[in-house]
N, CA, C and O atoms as a Maestro MAE file, in Angstrom:
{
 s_m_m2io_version
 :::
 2.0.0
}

f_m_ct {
 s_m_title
 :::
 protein
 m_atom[280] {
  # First column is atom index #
  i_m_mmod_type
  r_m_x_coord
  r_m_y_coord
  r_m_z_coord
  i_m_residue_number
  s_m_chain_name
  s_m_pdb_residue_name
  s_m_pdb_atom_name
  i_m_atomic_number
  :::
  1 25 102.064 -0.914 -41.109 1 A "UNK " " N  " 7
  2 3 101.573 -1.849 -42.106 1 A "UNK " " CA " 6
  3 2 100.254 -1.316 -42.650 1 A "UNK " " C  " 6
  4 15 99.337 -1.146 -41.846 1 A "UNK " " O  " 8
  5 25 100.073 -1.036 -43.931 2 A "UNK " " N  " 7
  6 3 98.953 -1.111 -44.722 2 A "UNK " " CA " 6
  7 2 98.277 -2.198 -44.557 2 A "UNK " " C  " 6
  8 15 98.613 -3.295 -44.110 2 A "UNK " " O  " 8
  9 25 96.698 -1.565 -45.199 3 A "UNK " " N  " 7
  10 3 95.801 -3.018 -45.043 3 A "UNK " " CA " 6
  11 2 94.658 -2.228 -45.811 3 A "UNK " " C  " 6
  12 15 94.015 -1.202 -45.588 3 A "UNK " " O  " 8
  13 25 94.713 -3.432 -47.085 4 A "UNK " " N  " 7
  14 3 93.283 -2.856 -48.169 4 A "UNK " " CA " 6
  15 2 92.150 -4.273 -48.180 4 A "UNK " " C  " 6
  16 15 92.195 -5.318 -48.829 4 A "UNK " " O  " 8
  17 25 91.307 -3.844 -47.314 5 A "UNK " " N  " 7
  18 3 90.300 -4.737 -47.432 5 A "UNK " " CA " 6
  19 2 89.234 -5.162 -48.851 5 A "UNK " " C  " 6
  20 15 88.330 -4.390 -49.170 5 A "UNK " " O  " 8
  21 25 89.386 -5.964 -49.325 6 A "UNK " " N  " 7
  22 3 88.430 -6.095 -50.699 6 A "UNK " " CA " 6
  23 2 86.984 -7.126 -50.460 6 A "UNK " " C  " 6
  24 15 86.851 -7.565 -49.317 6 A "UNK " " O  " 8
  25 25 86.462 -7.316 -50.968 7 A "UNK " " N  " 7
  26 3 85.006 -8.206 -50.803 7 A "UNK " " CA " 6
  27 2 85.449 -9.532 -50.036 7 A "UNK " " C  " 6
  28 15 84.740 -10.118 -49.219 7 A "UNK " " O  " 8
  29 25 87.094 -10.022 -50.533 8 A "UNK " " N  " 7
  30 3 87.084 -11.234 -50.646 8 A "UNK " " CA " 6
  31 2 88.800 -11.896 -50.438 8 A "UNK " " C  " 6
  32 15 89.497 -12.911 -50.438 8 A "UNK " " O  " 8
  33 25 88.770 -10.162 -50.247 9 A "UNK " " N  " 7
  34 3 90.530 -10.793 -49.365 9 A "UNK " " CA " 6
  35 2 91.078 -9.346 -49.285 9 A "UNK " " C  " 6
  36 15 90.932 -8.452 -50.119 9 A "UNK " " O  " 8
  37 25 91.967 -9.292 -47.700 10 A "UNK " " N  " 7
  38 3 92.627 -8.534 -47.814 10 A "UNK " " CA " 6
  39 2 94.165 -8.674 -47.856 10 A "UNK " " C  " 6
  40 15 94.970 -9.477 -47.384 10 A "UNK " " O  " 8
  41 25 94.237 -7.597 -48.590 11 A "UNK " " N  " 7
  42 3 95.889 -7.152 -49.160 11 A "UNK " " CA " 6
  43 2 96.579 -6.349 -47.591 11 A "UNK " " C  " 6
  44 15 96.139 -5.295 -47.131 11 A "UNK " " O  " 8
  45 25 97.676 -7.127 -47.011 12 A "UNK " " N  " 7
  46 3 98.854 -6.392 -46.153 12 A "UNK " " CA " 6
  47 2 99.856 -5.964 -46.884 12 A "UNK " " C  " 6
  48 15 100.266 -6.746 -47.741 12 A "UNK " " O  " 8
  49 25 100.584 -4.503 -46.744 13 A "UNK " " N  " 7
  50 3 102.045 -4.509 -47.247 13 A "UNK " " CA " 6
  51 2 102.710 -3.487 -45.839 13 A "UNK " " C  " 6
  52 15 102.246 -2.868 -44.881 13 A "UNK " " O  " 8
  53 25 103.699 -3.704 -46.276 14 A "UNK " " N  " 7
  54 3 104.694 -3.578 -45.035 14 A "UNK " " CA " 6
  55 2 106.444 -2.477 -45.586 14 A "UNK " " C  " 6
  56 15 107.594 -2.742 -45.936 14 A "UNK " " O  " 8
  57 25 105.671 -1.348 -45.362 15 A "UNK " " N  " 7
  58 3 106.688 -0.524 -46.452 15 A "UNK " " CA " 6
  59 2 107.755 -0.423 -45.576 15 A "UNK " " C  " 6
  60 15 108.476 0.562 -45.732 15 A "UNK " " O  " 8
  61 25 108.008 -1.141 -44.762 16 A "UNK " " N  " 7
  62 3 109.406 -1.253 -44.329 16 A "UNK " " CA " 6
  63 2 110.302 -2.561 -44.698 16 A "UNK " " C  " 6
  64 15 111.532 -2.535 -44.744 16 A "UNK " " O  " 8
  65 25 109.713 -3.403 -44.886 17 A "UNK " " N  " 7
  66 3 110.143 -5.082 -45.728 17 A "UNK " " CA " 6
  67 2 109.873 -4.728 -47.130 17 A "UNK " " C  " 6
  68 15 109.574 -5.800 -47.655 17 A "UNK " " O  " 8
  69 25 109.824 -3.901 -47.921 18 A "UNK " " N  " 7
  70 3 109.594 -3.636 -49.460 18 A "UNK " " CA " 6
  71 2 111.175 -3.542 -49.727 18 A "UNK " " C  " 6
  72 15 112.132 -3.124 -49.076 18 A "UNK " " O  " 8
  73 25 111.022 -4.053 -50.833 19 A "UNK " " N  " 7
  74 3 112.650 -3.386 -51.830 19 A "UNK " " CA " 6
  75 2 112.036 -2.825 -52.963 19 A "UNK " " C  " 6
  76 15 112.823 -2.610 -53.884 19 A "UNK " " O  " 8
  77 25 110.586 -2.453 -53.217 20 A "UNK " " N  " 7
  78 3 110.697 -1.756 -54.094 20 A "UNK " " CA " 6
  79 2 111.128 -2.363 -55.723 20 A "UNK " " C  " 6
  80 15 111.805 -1.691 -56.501 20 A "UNK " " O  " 8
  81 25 110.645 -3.619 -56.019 21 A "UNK " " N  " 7
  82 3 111.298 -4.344 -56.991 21 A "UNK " " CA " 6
  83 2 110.297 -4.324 -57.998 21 A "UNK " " C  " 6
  84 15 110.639 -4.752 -59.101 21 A "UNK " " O  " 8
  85 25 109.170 -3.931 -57.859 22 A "UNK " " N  " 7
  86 3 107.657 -3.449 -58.376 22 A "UNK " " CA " 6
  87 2 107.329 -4.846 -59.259 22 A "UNK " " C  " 6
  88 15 106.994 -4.755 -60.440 22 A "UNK " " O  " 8
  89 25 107.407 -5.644 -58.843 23 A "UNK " " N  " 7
  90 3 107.171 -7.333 -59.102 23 A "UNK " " CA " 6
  91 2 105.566 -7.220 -58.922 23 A "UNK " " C  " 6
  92 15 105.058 -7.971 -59.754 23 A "UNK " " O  " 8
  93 25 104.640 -6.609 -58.201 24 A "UNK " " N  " 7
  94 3 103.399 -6.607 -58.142 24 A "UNK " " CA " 6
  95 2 102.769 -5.902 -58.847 24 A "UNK " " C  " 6
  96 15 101.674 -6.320 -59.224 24 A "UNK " " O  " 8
  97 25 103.194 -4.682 -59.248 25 A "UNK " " N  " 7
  98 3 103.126 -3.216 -59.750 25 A "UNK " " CA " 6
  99 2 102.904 -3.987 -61.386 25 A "UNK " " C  " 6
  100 15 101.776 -3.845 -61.859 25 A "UNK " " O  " 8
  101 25 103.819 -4.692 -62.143 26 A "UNK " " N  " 7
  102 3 104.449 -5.454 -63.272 26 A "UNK " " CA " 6
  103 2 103.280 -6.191 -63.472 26 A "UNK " " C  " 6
  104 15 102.409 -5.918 -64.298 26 A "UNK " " O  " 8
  105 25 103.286 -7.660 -62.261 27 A "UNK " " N  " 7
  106 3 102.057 -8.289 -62.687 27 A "UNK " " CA " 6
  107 2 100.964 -7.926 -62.473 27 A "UNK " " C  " 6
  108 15 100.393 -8.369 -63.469 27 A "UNK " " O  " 8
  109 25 100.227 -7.438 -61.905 28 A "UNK " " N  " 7
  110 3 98.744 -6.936 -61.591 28 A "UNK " " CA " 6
  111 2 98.895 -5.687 -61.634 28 A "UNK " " C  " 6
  112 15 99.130 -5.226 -60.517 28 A "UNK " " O  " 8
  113 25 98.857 -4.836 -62.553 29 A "UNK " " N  " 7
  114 3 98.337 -3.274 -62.118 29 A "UNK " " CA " 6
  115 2 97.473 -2.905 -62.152 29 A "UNK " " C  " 6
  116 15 97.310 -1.692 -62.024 29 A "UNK " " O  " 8
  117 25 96.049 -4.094 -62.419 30 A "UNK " " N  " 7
  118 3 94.693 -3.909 -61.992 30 A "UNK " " CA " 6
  119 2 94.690 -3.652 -60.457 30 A "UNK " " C  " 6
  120 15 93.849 -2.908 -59.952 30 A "UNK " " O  " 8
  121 25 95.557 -4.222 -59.796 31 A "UNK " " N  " 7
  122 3 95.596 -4.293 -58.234 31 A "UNK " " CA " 6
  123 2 96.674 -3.598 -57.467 31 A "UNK " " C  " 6
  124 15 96.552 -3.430 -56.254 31 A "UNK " " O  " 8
  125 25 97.678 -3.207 -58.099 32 A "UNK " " N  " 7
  126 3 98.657 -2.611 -57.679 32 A "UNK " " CA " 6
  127 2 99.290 -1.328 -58.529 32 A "UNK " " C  " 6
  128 15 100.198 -1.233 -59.355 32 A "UNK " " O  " 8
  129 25 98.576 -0.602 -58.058 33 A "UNK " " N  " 7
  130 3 98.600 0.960 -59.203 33 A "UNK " " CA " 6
  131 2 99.442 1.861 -57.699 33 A "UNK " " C  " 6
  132 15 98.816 2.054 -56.656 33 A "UNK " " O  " 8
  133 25 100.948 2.320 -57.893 34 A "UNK " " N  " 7
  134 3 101.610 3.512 -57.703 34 A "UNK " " CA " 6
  135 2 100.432 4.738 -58.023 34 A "UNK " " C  " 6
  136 15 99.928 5.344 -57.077 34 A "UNK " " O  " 8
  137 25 100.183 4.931 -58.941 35 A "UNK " " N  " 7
  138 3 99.685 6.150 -59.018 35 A "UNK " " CA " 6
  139 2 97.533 6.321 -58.920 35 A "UNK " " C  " 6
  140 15 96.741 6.960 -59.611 35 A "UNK " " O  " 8
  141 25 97.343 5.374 -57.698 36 A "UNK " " N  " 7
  142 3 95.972 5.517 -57.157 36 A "UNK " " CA " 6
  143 2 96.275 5.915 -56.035 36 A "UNK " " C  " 6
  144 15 97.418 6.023 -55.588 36 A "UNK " " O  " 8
  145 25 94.939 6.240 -55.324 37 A "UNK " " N  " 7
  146 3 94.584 6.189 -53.761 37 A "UNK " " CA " 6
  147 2 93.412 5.569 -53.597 37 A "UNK " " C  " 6
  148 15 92.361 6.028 -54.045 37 A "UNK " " O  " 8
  149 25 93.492 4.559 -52.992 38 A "UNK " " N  " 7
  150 3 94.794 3.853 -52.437 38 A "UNK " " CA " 6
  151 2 95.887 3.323 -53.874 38 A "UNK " " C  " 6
  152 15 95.694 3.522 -55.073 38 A "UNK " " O  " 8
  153 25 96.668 2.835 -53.411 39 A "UNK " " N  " 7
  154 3 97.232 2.277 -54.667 39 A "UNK " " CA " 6
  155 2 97.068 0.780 -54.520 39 A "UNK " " C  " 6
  156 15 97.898 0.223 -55.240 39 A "UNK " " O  " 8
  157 25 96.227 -0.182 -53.786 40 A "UNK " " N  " 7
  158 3 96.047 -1.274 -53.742 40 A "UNK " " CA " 6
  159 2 94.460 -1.380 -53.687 40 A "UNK " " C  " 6
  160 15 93.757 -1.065 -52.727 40 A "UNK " " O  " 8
  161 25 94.005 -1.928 -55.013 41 A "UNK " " N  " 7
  162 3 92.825 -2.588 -55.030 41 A "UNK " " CA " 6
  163 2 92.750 -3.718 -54.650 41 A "UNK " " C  " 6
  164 15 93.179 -4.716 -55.231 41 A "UNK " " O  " 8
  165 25 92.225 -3.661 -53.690 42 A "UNK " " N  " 7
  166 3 91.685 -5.506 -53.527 42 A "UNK " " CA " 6
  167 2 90.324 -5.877 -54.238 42 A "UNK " " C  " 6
  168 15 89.755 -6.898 -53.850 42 A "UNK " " O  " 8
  169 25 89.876 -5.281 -55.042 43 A "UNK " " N  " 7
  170 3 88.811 -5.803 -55.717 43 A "UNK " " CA " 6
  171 2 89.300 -5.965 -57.299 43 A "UNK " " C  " 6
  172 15 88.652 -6.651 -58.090 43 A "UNK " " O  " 8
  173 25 90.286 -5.392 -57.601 44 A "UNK " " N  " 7
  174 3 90.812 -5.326 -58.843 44 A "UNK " " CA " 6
  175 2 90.914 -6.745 -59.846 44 A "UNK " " C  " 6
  176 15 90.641 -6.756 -61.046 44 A "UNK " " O  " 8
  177 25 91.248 -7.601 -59.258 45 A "UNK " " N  " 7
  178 3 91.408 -8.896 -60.057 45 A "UNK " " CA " 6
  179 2 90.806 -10.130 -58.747 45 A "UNK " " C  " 6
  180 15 90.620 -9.933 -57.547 45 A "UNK " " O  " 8
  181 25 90.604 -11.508 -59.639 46 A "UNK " " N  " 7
  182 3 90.364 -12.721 -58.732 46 A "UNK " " CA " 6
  183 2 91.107 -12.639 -58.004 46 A "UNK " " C  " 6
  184 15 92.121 -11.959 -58.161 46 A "UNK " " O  " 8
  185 25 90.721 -13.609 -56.510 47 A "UNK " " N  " 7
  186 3 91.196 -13.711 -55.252 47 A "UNK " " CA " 6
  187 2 92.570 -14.129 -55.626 47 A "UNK " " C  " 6
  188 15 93.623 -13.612 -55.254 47 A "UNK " " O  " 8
  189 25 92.386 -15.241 -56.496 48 A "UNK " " N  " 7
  190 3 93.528 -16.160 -57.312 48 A "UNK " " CA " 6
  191 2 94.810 -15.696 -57.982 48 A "UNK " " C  " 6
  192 15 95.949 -16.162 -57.970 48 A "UNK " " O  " 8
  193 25 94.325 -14.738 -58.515 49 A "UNK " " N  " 7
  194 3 95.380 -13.835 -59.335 49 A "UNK " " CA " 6
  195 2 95.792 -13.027 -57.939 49 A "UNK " " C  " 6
  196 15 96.980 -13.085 -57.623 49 A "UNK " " O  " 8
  197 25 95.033 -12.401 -57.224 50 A "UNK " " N  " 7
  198 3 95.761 -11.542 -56.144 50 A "UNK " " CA " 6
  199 2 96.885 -12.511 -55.146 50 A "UNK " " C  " 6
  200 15 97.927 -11.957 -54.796 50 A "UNK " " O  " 8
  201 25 96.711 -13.479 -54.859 51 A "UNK " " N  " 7
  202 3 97.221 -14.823 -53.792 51 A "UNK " " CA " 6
  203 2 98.505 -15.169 -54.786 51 A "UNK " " C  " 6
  204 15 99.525 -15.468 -54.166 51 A "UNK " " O  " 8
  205 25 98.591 -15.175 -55.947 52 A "UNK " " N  " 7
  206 3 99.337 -15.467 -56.760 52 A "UNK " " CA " 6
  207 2 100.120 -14.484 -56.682 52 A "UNK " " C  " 6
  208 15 101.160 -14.910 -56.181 52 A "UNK " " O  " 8
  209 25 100.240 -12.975 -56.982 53 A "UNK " " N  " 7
  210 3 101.150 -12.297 -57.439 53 A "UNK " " CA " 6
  211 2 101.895 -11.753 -55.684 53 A "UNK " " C  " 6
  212 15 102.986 -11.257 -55.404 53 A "UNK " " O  " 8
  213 25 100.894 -12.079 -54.956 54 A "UNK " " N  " 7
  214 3 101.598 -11.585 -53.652 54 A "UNK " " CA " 6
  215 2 102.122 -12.707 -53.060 54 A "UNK " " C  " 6
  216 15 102.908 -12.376 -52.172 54 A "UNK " " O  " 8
  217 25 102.016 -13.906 -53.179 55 A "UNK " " N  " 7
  218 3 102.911 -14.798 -52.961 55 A "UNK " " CA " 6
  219 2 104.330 -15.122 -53.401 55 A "UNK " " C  " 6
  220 15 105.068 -16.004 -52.963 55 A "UNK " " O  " 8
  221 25 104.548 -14.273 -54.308 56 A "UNK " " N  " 7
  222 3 105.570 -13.956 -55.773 56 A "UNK " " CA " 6
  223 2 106.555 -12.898 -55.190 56 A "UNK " " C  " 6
  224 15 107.645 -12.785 -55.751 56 A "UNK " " O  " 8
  225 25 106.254 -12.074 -54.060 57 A "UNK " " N  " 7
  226 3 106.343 -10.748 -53.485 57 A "UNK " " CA " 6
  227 2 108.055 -11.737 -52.687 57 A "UNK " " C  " 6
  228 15 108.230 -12.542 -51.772 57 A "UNK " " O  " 8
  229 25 108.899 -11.078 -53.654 58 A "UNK " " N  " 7
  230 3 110.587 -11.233 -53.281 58 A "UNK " " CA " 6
  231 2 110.896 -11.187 -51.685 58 A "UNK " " C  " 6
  232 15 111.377 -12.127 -51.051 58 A "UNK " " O  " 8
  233 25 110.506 -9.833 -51.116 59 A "UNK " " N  " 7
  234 3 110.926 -8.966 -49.528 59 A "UNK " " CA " 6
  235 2 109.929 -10.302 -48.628 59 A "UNK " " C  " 6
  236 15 110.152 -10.908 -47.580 59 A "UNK " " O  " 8
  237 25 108.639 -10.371 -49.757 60 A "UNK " " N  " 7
  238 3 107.565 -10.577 -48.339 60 A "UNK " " CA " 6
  239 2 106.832 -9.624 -47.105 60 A "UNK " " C  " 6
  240 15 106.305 -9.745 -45.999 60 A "UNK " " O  " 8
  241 25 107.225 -8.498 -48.216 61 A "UNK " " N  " 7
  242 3 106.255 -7.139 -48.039 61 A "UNK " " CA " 6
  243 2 104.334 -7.349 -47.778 61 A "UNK " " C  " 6
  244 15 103.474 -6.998 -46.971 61 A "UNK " " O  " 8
  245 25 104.436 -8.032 -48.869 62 A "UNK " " N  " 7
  246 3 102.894 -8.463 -48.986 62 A "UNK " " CA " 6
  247 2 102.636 -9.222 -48.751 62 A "UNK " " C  " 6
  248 15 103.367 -10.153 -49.086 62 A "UNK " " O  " 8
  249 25 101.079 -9.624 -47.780 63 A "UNK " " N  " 7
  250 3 100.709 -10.797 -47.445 63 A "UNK " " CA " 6
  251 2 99.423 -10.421 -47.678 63 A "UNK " " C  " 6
  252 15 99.149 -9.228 -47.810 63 A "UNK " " O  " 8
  253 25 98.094 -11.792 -47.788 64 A "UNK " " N  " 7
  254 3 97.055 -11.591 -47.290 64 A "UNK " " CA " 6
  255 2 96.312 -12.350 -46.964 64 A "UNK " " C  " 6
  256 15 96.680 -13.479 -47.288 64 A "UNK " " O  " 8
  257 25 95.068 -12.321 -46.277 65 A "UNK " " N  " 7
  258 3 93.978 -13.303 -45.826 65 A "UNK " " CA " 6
  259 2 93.100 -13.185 -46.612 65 A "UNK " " C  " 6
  260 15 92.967 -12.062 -47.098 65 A "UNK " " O  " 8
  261 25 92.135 -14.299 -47.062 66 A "UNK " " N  " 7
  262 3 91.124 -14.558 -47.222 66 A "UNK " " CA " 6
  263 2 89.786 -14.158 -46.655 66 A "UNK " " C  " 6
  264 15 89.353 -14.681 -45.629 66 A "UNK " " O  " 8
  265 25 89.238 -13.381 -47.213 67 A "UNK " " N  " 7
  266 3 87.711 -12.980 -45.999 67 A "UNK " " CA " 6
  267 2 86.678 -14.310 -46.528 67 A "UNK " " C  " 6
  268 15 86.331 -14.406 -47.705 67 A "UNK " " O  " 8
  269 25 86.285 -15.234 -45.530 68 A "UNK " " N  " 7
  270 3 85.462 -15.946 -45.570 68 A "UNK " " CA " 6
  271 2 84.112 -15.655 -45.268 68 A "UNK " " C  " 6
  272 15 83.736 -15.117 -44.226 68 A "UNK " " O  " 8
  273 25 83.448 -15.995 -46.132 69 A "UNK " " N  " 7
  274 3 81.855 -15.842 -46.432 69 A "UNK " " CA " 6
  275 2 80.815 -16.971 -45.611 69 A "UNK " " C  " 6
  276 15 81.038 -18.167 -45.799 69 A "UNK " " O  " 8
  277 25 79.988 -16.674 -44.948 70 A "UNK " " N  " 7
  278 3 79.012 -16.946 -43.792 70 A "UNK " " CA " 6
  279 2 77.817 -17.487 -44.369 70 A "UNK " " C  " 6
  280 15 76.867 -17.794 -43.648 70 A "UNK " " O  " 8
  :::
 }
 m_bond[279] {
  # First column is bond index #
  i_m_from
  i_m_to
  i_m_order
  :::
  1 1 2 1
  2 2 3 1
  3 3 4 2
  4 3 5 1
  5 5 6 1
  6 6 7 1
  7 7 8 2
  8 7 9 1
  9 9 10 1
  10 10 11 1
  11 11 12 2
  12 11 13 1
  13 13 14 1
  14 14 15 1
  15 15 16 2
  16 15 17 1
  17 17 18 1
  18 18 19 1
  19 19 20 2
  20 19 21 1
  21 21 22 1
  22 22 23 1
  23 23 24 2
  24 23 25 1
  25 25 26 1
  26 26 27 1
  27 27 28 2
  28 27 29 1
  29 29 30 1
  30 30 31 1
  31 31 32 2
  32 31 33 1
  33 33 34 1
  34 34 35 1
  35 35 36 2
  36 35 37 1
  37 37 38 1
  38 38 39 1
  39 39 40 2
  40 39 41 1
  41 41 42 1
  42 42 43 1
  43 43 44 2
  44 43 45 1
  45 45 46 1
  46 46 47 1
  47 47 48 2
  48 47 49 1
  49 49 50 1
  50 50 51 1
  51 51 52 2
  52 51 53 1
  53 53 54 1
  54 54 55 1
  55 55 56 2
  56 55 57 1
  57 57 58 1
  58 58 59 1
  59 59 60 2
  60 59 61 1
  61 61 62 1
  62 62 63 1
  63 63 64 2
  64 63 65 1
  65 65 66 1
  66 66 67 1
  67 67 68 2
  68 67 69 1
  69 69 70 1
  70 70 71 1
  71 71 72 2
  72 71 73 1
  73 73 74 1
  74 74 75 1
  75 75 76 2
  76 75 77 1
  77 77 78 1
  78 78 79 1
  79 79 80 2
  80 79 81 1
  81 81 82 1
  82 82 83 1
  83 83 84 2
  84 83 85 1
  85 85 86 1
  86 86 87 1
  87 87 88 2
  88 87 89 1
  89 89 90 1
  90 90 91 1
  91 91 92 2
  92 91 93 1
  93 93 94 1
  94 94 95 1
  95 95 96 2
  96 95 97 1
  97 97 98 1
  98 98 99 1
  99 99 100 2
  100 99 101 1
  101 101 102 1
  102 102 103 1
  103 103 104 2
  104 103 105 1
  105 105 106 1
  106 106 107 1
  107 107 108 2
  108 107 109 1
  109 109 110 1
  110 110 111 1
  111 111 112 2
  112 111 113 1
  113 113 114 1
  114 114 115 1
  115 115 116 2
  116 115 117 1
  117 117 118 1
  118 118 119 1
  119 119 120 2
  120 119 121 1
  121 121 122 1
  122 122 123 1
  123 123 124 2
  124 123 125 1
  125 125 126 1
  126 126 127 1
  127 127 128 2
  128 127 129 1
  129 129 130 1
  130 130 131 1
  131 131 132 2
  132 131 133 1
  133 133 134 1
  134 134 135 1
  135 135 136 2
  136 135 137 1
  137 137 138 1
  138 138 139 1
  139 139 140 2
  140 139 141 1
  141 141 142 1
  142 142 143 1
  143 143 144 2
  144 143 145 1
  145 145 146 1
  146 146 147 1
  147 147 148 2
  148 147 149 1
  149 149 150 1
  150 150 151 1
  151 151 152 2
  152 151 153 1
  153 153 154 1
  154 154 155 1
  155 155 156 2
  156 155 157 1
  157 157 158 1
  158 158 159 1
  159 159 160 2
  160 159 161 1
  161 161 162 1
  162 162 163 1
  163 163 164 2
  164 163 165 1
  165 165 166 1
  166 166 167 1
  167 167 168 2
  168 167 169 1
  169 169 170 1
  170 170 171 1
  171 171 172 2
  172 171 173 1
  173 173 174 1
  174 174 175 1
  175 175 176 2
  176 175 177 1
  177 177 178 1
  178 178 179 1
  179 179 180 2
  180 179 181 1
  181 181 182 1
  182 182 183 1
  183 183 184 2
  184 183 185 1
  185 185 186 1
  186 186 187 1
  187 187 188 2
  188 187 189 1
  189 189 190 1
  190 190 191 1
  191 191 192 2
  192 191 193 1
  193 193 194 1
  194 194 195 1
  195 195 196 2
  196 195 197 1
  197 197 198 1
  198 198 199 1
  199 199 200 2
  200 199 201 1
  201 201 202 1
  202 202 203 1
  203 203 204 2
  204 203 205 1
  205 205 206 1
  206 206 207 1
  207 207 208 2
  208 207 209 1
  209 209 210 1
  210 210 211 1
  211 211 212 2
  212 211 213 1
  213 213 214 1
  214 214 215 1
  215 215 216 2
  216 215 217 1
  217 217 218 1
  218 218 219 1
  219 219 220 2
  220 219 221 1
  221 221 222 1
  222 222 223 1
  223 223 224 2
  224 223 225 1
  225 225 226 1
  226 226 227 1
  227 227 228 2
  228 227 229 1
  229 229 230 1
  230 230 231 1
  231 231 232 2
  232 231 233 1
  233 233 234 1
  234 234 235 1
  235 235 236 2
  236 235 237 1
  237 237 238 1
  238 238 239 1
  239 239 240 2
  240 239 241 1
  241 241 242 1
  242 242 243 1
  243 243 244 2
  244 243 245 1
  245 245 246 1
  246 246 247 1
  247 247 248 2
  248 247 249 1
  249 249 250 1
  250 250 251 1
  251 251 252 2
  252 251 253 1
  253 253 254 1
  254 254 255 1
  255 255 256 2
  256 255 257 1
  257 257 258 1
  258 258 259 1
  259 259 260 2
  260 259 261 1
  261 261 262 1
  262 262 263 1
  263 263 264 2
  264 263 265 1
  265 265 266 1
  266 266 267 1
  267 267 268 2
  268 267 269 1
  269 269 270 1
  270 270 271 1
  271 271 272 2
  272 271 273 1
  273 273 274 1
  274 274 275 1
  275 275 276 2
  276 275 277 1
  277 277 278 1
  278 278 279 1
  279 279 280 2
  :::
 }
}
């Protein structure tokens, strides 16, 4: 399992539960760029927009937590 930590949430994916349907890739490619390294920004867009498009995630490849602030 991957894991891209951002300011304010991190992004899990799980390239064995992927189908590869690029449903994330489509909506956010501020956050989900194939052709970066990494290819998952977690700083790329709001927490909101990120929670949104990976909740959207068909397989359930992607998950993430919230980093809470102190």
């Amino acid at each position: 399992m991957g894991e891209f930590k951002g300011n304010d949430i991190i992004v899990r994916y799980d390239e064995h539960t992927c189908t590869h349907s690029a449903n994330c890739v489509n909506s956010l490619p501020a956050v989900f760029n194939i052709n970066a390294k990494p290819w998952v920004n977690a700083n790329g867009a709001a927490v909101e927009a990120i929670k949104k498009t990976v909740s959207a995630c068909p397989s359930g490849a992607l998950s993430y937590e919230e980093i809470r602030k102190k």
